[in-house]
N, C-alpha and C positions, 0 to 999 in steps of 0.2 A: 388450158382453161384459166381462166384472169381470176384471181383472187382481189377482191375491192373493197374496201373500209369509206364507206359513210360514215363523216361525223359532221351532224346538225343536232341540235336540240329540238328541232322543227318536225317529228314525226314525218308531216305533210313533205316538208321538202325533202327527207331519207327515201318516200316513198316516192318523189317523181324523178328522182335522178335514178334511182333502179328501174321505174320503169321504161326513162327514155335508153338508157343503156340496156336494157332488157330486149326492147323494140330495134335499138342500131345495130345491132348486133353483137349483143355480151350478153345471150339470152342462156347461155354453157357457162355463165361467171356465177362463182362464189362472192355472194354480199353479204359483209361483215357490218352488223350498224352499232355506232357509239351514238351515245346521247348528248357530251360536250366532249370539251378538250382532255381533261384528264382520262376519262374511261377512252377514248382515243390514243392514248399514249397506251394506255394496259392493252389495249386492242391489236394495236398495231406489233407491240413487243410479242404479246402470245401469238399473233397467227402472222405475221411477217408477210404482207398482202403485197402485191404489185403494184397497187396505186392505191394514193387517198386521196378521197373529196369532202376538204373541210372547209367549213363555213367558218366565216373569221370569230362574228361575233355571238361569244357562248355564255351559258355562269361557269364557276367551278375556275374551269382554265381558258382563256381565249384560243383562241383557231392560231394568232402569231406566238403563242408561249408554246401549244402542244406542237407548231411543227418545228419549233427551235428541239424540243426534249425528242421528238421522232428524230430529228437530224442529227441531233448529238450521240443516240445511241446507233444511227445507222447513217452515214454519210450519204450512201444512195439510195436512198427512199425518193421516191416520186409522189409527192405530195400537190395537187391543183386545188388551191383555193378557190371559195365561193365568197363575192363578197356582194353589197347590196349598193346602188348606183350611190352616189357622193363617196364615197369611203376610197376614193384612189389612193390617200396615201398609207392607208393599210398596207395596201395592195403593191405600193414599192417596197414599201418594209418586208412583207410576206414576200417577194420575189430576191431581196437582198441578202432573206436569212432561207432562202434556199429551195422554193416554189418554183417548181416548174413551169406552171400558168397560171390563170383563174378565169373565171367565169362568173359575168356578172347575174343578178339576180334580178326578174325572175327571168329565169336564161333559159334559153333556145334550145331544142333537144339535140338541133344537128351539129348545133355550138358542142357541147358536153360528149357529143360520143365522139366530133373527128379531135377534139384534144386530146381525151382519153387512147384513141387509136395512135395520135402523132407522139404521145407519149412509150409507149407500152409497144410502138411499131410495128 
């Protein structure tokens, strides 16, 4: 069973990427949801999830600063950013400093569960 850390500040959007991963089948997963980037790091440190899906841009801490602080405490964390169309060069940065993938917004259900699947295998 998948243990999975949402971090969005977006309620609306914690709540559609559970449900499309709910529906693909991660309907047996544990969902862990953070509000932004730092309660993301505390998150990720206490319950040590198989994958995260964070959205770049948060307050507090951005989506590229918490997956630097996940990566530095844990080299292999599988981290898939969410980012919103124009923002590609977040999106090199977040794959540079150690993102799996991403997934742009507002993104595709089939999109987010076969990444999560090709990640997590």
């Amino acid at each position: 069973m998948a243990k999975i850390l949402l971090v969005d500040d977006a309620a609306f959007m914690r709540m559609m990427v559970k449900k499309s991963l709910s529906e693909g089948g991660y309907a047996d997963a544990t969902f862990i949801e953070a509000t932004d980037g730092l309660d993301g790091v505390q998150k990720y440190e206490a319950e040590k999830p198989d994958i995260v899906i964070m959205d770049i841009t948060m307050p507090n801490m951005d989506g590229l600063q918490a997956l630097k602080k996940i990566r530095e405490s844990d080299p292999n964390a599988k981290v898939v950013m969410c980012t919103a169309m124009g923002q590609e060069s977040m999106v090199v940065d977040a794959i540079k400093s150690g993102a799996k993938d991403f997934v742009v917004k507002p993104f595709n259900a089939e999109r987010i569960c076969s990444t999560v699947k090709n990640i997590l295998g």
